[in-house]
ROMI-707426 format. One line per 5 residues: number of its first residue (from 1); their letters; for each residue x, y, z of C-alpha. Coordinates in Angstrom, 1 decimal. Each point is the difference from the previous one (the first is absolute). Example, Ala and Ser with C-alpha at 12.3 -4.5 7.8 and 13.67 -1.06 7.14 Angstrom:
REM residues 2
1> as> 12.3/-4.5/7.8; 1.4/3.4/-0.7
END
This chain:
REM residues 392
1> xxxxx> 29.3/17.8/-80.5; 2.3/2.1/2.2; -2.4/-0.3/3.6; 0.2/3.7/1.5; -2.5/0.7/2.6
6> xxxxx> -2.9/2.5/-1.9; -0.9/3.5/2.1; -3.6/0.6/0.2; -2.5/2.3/1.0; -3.8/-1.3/1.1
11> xxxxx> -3.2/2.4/-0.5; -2.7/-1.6/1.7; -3.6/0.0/-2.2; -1.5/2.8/2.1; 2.4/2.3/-1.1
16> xxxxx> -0.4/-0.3/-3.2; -2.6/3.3/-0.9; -0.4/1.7/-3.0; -0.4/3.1/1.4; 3.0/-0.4/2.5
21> xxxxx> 2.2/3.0/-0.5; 3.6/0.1/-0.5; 0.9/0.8/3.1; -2.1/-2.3/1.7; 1.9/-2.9/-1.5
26> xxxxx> 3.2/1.8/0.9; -0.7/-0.1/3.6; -1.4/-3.7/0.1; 2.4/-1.7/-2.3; 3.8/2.2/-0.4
31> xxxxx> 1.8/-2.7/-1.1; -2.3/-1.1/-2.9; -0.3/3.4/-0.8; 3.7/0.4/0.6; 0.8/-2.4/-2.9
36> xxxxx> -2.6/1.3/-2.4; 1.8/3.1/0.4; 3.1/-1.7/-1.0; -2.0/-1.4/-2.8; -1.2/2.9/-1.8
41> xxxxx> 3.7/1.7/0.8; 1.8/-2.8/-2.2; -2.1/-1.2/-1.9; -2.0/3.5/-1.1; 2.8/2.1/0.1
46> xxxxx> 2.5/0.4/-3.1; 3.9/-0.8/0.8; 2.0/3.2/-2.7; 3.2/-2.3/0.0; -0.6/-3.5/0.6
51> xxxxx> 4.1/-0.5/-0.5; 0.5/2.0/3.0; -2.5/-1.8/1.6; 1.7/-3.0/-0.4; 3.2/1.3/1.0
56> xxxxx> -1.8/0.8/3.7; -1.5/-3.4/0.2; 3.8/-1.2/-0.3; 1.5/2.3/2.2; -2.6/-1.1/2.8
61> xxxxx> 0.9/-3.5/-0.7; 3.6/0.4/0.4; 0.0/1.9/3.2; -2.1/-3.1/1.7; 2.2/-2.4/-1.8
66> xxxxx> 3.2/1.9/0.5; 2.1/-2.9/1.8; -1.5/-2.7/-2.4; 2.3/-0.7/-3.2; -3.3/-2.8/-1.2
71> xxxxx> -2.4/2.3/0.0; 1.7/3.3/-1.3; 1.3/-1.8/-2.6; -3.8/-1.3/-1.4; -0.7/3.6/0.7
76> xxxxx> 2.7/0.7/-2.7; -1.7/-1.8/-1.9; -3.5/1.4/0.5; 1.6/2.9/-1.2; 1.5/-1.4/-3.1
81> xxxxx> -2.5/-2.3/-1.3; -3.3/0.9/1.1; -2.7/0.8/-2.2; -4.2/0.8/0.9; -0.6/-3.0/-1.3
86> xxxxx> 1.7/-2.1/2.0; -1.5/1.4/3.5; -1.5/-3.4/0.8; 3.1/-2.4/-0.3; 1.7/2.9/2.2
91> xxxxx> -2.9/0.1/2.4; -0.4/-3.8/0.7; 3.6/-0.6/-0.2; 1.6/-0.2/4.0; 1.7/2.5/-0.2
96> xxxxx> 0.8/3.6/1.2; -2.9/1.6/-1.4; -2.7/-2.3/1.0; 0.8/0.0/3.3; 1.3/4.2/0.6
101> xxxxx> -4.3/0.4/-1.7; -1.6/-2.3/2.4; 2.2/1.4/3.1; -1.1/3.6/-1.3; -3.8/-1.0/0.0
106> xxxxx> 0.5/-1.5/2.9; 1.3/2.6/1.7; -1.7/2.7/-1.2; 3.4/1.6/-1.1; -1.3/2.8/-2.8
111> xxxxx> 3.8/1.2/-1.2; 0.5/-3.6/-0.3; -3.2/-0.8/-2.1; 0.5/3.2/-1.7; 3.5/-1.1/-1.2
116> xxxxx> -1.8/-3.2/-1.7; -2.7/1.9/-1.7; 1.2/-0.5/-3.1; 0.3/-3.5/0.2; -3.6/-0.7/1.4
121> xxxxx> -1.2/2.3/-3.0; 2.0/-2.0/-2.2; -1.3/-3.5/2.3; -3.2/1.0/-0.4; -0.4/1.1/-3.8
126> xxxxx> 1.3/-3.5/-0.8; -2.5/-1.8/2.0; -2.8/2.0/-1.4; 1.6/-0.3/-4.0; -0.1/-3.9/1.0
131> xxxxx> -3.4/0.1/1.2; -1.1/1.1/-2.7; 1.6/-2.8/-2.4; -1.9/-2.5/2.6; -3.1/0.7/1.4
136> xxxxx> -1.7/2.8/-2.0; -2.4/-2.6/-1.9; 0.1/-2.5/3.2; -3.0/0.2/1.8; 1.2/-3.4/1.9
141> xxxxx> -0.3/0.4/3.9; 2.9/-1.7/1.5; 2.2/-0.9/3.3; 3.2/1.3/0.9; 1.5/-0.8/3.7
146> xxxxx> 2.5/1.6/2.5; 1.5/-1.8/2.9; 1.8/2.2/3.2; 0.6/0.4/3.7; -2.4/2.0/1.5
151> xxxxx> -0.5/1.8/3.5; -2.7/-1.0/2.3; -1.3/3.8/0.4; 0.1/0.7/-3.8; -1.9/-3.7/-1.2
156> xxxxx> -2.4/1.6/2.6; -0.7/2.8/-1.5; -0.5/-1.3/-3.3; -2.1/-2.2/2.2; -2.2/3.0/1.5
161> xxxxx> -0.6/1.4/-3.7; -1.5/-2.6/-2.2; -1.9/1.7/-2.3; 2.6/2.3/0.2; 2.6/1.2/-2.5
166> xxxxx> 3.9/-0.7/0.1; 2.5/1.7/-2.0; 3.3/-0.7/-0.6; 2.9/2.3/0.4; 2.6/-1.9/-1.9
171> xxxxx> 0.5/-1.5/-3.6; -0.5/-3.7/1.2; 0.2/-3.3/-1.7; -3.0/-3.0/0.2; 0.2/-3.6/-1.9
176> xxxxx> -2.8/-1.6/-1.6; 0.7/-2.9/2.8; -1.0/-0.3/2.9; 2.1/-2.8/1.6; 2.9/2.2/-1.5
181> xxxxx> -1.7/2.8/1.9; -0.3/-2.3/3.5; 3.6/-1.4/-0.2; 1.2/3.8/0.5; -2.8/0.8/2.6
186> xxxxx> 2.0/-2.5/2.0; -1.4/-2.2/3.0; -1.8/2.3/2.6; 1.1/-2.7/2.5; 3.8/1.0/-0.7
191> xxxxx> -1.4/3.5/0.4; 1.1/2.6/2.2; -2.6/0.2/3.0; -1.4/3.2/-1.2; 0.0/-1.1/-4.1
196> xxxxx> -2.2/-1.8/-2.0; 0.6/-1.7/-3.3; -2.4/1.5/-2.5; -0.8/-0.5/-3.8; -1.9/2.3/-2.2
201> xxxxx> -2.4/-0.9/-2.4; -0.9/2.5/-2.4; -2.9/0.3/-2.6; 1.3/2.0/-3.1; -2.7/0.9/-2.5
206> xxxxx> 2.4/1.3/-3.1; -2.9/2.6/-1.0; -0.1/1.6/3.0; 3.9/0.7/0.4; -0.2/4.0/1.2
211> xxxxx> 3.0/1.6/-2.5; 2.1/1.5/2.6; 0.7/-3.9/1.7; 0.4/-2.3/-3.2; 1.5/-3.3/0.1
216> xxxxx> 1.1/-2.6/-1.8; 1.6/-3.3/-0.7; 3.8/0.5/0.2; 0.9/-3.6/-0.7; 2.3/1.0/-2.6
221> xxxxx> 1.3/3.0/1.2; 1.0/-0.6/3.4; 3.7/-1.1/0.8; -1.3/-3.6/1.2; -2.3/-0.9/-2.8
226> xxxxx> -0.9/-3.7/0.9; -2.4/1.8/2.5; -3.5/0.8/-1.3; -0.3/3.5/1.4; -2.7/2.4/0.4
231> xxxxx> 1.6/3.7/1.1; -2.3/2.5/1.1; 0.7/3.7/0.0; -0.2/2.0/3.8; -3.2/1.5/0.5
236> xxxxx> -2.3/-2.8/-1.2; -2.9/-0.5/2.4; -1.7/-3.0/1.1; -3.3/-0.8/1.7; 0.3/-2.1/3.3
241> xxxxx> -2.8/-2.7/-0.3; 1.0/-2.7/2.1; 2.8/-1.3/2.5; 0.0/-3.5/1.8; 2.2/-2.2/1.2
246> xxxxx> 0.7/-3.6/-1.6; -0.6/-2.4/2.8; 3.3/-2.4/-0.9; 3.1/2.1/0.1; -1.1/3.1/1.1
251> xxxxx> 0.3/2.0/-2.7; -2.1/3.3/-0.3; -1.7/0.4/-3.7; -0.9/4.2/-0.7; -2.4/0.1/-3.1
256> xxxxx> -0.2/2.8/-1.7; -1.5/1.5/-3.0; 2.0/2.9/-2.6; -2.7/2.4/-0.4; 0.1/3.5/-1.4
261> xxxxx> -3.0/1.2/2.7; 2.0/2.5/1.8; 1.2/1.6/-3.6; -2.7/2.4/-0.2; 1.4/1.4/3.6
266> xxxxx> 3.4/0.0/-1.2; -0.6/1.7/-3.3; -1.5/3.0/2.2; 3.6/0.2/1.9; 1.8/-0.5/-2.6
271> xxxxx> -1.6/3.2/-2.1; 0.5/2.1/3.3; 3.6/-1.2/0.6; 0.9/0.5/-3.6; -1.0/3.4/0.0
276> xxxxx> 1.9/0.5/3.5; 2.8/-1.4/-1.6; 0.3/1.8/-2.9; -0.2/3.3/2.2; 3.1/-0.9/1.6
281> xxxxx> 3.5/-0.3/0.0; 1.3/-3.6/0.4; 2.5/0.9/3.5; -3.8/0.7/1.6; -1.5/-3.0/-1.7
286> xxxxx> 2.9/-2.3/1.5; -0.8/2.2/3.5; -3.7/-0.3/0.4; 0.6/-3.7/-0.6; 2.4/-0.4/2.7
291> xxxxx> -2.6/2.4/2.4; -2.7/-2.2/-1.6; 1.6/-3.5/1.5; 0.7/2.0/3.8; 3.6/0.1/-1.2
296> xxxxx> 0.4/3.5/1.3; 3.8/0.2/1.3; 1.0/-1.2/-4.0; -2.5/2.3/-1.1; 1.9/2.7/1.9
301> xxxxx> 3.5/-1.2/-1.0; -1.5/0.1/-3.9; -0.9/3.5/0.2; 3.0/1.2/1.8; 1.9/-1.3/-2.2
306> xxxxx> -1.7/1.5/-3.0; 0.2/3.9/2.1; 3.4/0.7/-1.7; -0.5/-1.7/-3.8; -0.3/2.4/-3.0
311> xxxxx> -3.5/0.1/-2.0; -1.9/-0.6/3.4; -3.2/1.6/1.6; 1.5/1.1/3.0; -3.7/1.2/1.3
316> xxxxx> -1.7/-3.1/-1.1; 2.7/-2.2/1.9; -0.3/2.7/3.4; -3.4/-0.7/-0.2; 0.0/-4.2/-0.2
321> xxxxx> 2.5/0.3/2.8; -2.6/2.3/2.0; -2.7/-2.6/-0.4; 3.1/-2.8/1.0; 0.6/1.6/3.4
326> xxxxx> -3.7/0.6/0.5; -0.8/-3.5/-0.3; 2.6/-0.7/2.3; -1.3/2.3/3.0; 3.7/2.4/-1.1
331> xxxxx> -2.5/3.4/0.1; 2.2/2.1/0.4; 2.3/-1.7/-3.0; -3.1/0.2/-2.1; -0.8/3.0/0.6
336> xxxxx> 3.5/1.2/-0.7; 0.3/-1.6/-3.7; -3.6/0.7/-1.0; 0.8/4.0/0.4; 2.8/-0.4/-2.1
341> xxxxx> -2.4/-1.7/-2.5; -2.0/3.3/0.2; 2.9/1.9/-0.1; 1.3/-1.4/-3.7; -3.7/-0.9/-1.3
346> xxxxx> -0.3/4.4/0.6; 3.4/0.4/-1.5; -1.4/-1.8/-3.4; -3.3/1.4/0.1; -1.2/-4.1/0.5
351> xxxxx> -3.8/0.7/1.4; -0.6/-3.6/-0.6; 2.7/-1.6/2.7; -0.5/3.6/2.0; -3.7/-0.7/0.6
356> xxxxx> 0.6/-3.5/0.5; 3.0/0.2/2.4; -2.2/2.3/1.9; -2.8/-2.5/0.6; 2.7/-3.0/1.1
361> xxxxx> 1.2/2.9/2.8; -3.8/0.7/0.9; -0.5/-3.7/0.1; 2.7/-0.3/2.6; -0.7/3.0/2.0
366> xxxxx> -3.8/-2.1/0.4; 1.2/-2.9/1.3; 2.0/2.0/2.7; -3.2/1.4/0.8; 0.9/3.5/-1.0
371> xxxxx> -3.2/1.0/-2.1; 0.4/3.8/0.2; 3.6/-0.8/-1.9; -1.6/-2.8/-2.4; -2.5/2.7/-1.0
376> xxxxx> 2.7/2.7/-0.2; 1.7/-1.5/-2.5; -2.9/-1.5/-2.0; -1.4/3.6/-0.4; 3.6/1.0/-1.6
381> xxxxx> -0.3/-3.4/-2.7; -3.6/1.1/-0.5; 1.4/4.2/-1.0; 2.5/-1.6/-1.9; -2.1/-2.4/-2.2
386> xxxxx> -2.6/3.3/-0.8; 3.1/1.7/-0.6; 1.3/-2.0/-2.7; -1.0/-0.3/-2.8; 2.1/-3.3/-1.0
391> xx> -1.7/-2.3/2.2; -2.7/-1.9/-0.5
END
């Protein structure tokens, strides 16, 4: 069991709501909605040429391993030998492509984690093909384990949200033991000052498993077999139910439950980000996501770039870079790109973007206190949209 560090995000129990809105959970939690975004991009989305897709992932690896003849060469042969169904000896082998994933979810890098999106496809639909084999007629509750470093301030939080849910970022790796589990925790005494050696327990009811986060036993499938192995897909969530600390040794024990409680919630964003998704071209897909995690300068770079490629929307990439430089206090920037949005959306008879690149403008012109303007402009999206009869 290869021990990388998992990412998490914490929702505490009082914001869990059934009639919370979309955007509400936006605002309060980014990052978890962040990587459901990511989610429903890979995973929801079809790939047209998965060799070409492969061919990316490769090219990304070779620029970061570039001055490494070990690595490039098992990238060679990634890119001669590998086949979907060996996704999980690749992933839990310590390599190049276990550890370029885990930085990218990490770091939050999206071209990164868009490069491996075939793979975690690929990564994923084993686990699920194997879950089936194992645990669709095993009702058995059982144990798995995970032992890390942790921070002070994040055990903390987990500590402030018991009752809470956690979900996990990554594609991690538990064992059915748990002094396996505390041997990698560590000894908190041999800690850094502000780190604390944690284990997870984790309660895993095999009828509950929610079918975007399967798991399985990957015992015989991972590159170090001798190691009874329980790989869990990113996404899954838990429920936080209990932390203490042991009173010999001072290691800190989470205990949490898998549960499927927040799927009804997620099922809700996943219908409306599907159908946002499938209005839109992937370039702005890739964007928002970047805007989505506050990444605004790549954002920028992404779109620039994309200003002077063939079989673009020019108006719909004038208009993401308007909302760009709005969001960074650049006005007059904004304003600049969004009328050139207007500009092409006219050009094309577009009364969709039009009406909608109108409102961003109003919205800006609002928050510089310049009503008469706001309400200028909205009375031109509002002749426009009785105008035409293609909008709806």
């Amino acid at each position: 069991m290869i021990n990388n560090l998992i990412v998490t995000n914490i929702i505490s129990l009082n914001d869990i709501d059934e009639q919370q809105s979309v955007r509400t959970l936006s605002t309060e939690h980014p990052r978890f909605m962040w990587m459901r975004q990511i989610e429903i991009l890979f995973f929801h989305m079809s790939i047209s040429d998965m060799e070409m897709a492969k061919k990316n992932m490769i090219d990304e690896c070779c620029k970061f391993y570039y001055n490494d003849e070990i690595e490039l060469k098992r990238i060679q042969t990634f890119w001669n030998d590998y086949h979907p169904s060996k996704a999980i000896w690749w992933y839990t082998s310590d390599s190049f492509l276990y550890r370029l994933l885990n930085r990218a979810f990490r770091t939050e890098n999206i071209l990164l984690l868009n490069a491996f999106r075939f793979f975690m496809i690929d990564l994923r639909n084993q686990l699920s093909e194997l879950y089936q084999t194992q645990y669709t007629n095993n009702t058995q509750i059982f144990y798995v384990y995970r032992g890390q470093g942790m921070s002070v301030k994040e055990l903390q939080k987990i500590r402030d949200n018991i009752g809470g849910f956690l979900s996990i970022n990554t594609f991690f790796s538990t064992t059915v033991s748990s002094s396996l589990a505390a041997d990698f925790a560590g000894d908190s005494f041999s800690q850094l000052i502000y780190e604390r050696s944690v284990v997870f327990q984790m309660e895993i009811d095999p009828r509950i498993c929610p079918s975007r986060s399967p798991f399985a036993n990957i015992s015989k499938h991972s590159s170090m077999p001798s190691e009874d192995e329980i790989l869990f897909s990113m996404g899954t969530i838990f429920r936080i139910d209990l932390v203490e600390e042991l009173e010999i040794g001072g290691l800190w024990i989470v205990t949490l439950t898998m549960t499927n409680e927040y799927d009804k919630n997620f099922d809700r964003l996943c219908d409306l980000y599907q159908q946002n998704l499938n209005e839109k071209p992937e370039y702005i897909i890739i964007g928002d996501l970047y805007i989505s995690a506050g990444q605004y300068e790549k954002a920028e770079l992404h779109y620039l770039k994309r200003l002077y490629v063939p079989d673009v929307d020019i108006g719909l990439i004038n208009r993401q870079l308007g909302y760009i430089y709005y969001l960074e206090d650049e006005n007059d920037l904004a304003k600049a790109y969004y009328k050139s949005a207007i500009t092409r959306f006219q050009e094309v008879n577009n009364y969709e973007e039009l009406i909608s690149t109108y409102c961003d403008l109003a919205m800006m012109h609002t928050d510089c206190g310049k009503y008469k303007l706001a309400l200028k402009i909205l009375y031109k999206a509002k002749t426009i949209c009785n105008f035409s009869s293609n909008f709806i």
